[in-house]
Phi, psi and omega in degrees: 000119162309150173330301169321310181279337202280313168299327186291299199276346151309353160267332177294294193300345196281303197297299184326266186349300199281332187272332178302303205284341170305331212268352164253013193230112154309143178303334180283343202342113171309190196293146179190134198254197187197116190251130178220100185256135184220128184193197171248219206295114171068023172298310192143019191286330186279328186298290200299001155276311191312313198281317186277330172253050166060027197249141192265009180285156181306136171282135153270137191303115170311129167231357139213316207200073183267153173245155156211179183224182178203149182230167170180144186299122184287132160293121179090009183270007172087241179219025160291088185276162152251140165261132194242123170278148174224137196229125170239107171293118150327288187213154190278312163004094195040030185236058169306308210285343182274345188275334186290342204297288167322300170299324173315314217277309201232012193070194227218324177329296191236011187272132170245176177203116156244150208228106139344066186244138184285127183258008156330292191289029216297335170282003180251349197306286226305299170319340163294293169288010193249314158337290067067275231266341151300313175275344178287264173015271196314302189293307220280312172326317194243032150247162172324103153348127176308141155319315195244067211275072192310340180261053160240026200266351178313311231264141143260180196278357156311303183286341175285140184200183181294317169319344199266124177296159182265343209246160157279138199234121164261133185240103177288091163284139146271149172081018184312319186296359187250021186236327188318317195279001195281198181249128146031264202276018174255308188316310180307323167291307209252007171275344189265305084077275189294314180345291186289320182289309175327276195291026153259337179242352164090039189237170159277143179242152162202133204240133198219159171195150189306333218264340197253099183300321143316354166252345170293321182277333140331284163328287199296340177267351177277332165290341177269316173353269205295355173239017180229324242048019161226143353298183178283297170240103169333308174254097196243034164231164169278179179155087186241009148286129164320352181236032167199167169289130170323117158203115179241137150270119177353160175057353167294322162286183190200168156299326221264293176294331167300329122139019175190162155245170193185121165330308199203177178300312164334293180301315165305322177283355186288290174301323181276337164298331211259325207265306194239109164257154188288158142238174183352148166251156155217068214290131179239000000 
C-alpha cells in the first residue's frame, strides 16, 4: 500500500471517529468520561469491551481507531444519563494523529487509559509497553491539563515529578493464566518491571485472565471506576507477590518494596533487558 493510501485512510478513520462521538454527545450532554484502551497485539482488548458493554458479538481485528459508549442513568438524576465513551487503538504505529482523538474529543478532565500487556510474551513486554507509553507521553505532553488531577491525590508530594502521567493509567497484564506457571525468576522480572513503570507514571497494575471470574469482576469495576466513577476504588486488595497475580493500587508501592529504584523508564528498561531479552513488537 502506498504511502498516499496509507494517509487517506488514516484522514478517513480520524474523520469517522470523530463524527461517531459527535453524534452521541447533546449540546446539553450528561456527565461523560473517556475510557481509552490499548496494548498489545491479540491480548484481548475488543473481547474485553465486548465483556464490559455486554455485546456478544464476535471480535475484530482493530485496524485504527474504533469508538463504542455505554450510558447509565446517574441515581437521583431523573432521566439524566452518563456517558462513557470507549476508544480502542489499533496499533500505536504512526498513529499520532489518532492518538490525539479521545483527549481531542472529550479532554483530560474525565479521561482514563488502559494499557493491555500480553503476559504470555515476556520477551515482547518491554517493547510493547515502552512503545505504547512513549507516544502517549508525546499526544498528552501538547494536551490541556486536567483542572482536577484528583488521582495524584494518592501521591505524596516527594513523588510527584514530571514522570506522572496527568490522566489516570491502569496497566492490564493479560493472559494470566498462560504466565502463572512460567518460571520462577521471569515472573519475578516481569512483576518488578510493571511494579517500577506503574510507580514511575503514577498507574495501577492488576492481572487478569478470561479464566478467573473473580478477576473479571475486578476488572469490570475498574471499567466502570473509569467510565462512572464507580466504585471509588477498584482495586481494593494490595498483592505485590510474585508467585500470585499482581494488584497494586497507585500510590501504594515504594522503590523499598519493589526492590530498586530508577530514575526514568529508560533505567527500568535497561535491568529488564539484561534480565529477560527482547524481540520485535509488533503491537496491535
Amino acid at each position: 500500500m502506498s504511502e498516499i493510501q496509507r494517509e487517506s485512510l488514516r484522514e478517513i478513520a480520524i474523520k469517522l471517529a470523530e463524527d461517531q462521538v459527535k453524534s452521541q454527545v447533546t449540546l446539553t450532554g450528561p456527565k461523560e468520561r473517556t475510557i481509552f484502551i490499548l496494548g498489545s497485539k491479540n491480548v484481548g482488548k475488543s473481547t474485553f469491551i465486548n465483556r464490559y458493554l455486554d455485546r456478544e458479538e464476535s471480535p475484530k481485528t482493530t485496524l485504527a481507531l474504533e469508538y463504542s459508549y455505554g450510558r447509565r442513568t446517574s441515581p437521583g438524576q431523573g432521566i439524566q444519563k452518563q456517558i462513557c465513551h470507549v476508544w480502542e487503538l489499533g496499533t500505536v504505529v504512526n498513529s499520532e494523529q489518532l492518538l490525539c482523538i479521545p483527549f481531542r474529543s472529550n479532554g483530560l478532565e474525565n479521561a482514563s487509559v488502559i494499557i493491555m500487556i500480553d503476559l504470555s510474551k515476556p520477551e515482547k513486554l518491554w517493547n510493547d509497553i515502552s512503545s505504547i507509553l512513549v507516544e502517549l507521553k508525546n499526544v498528552l505532553r501538547n494536551c490541556k491539563p486536567a483542572d482536577n488531577a484528583s488521582h495524584l491525590q494518592n501521591f505524596s508530594k516527594e513523588h510527584i515529578t514530571e514522570n506522572l502521567f496527568p490522566v489516570p493509567v491502569y496497566i492490564i497484564g493479560g493472559k494470566y493464566d498462560m504466565f502463572q506457571d512460567k518460571d520462577p525468576e521471569i515472573k519475578k522480572q516481569v512483576c518488578k518491571c510493571l511494579r517500577a513503570i506503574a510507580h514511575q507514571i503514577g498507574a495501577s497494575v492488576f492481572f487478569y485472565t478470561t479464566q478467573n471470574s473473580s478477576m473479571g469482576r475486578t476488572v469490570r469495576d475498574i471499567l466502570n471506576h473509569c467510565g462512572f466513577g464507580s466504585p471509588a476504588n477498584p482495586i481494593r486488595n494490595l498483592q505485590t507477590d510474585y508467585n500470585a497475580p499482581l494488584s497494586v493500587p497507585f500510590g501504594q508501592d515504594s522503590w523499598n518494596s519493589i526492590g530498586f529504584s530508577a530514575e526514568n523508564l529508560e533505567a527500568i528498561g535497561a535491568i529488564f533487558c539484561r534480565a529477560i531479552p527482547q524481540e520485535d513488537t509488533d503491537i496491535m
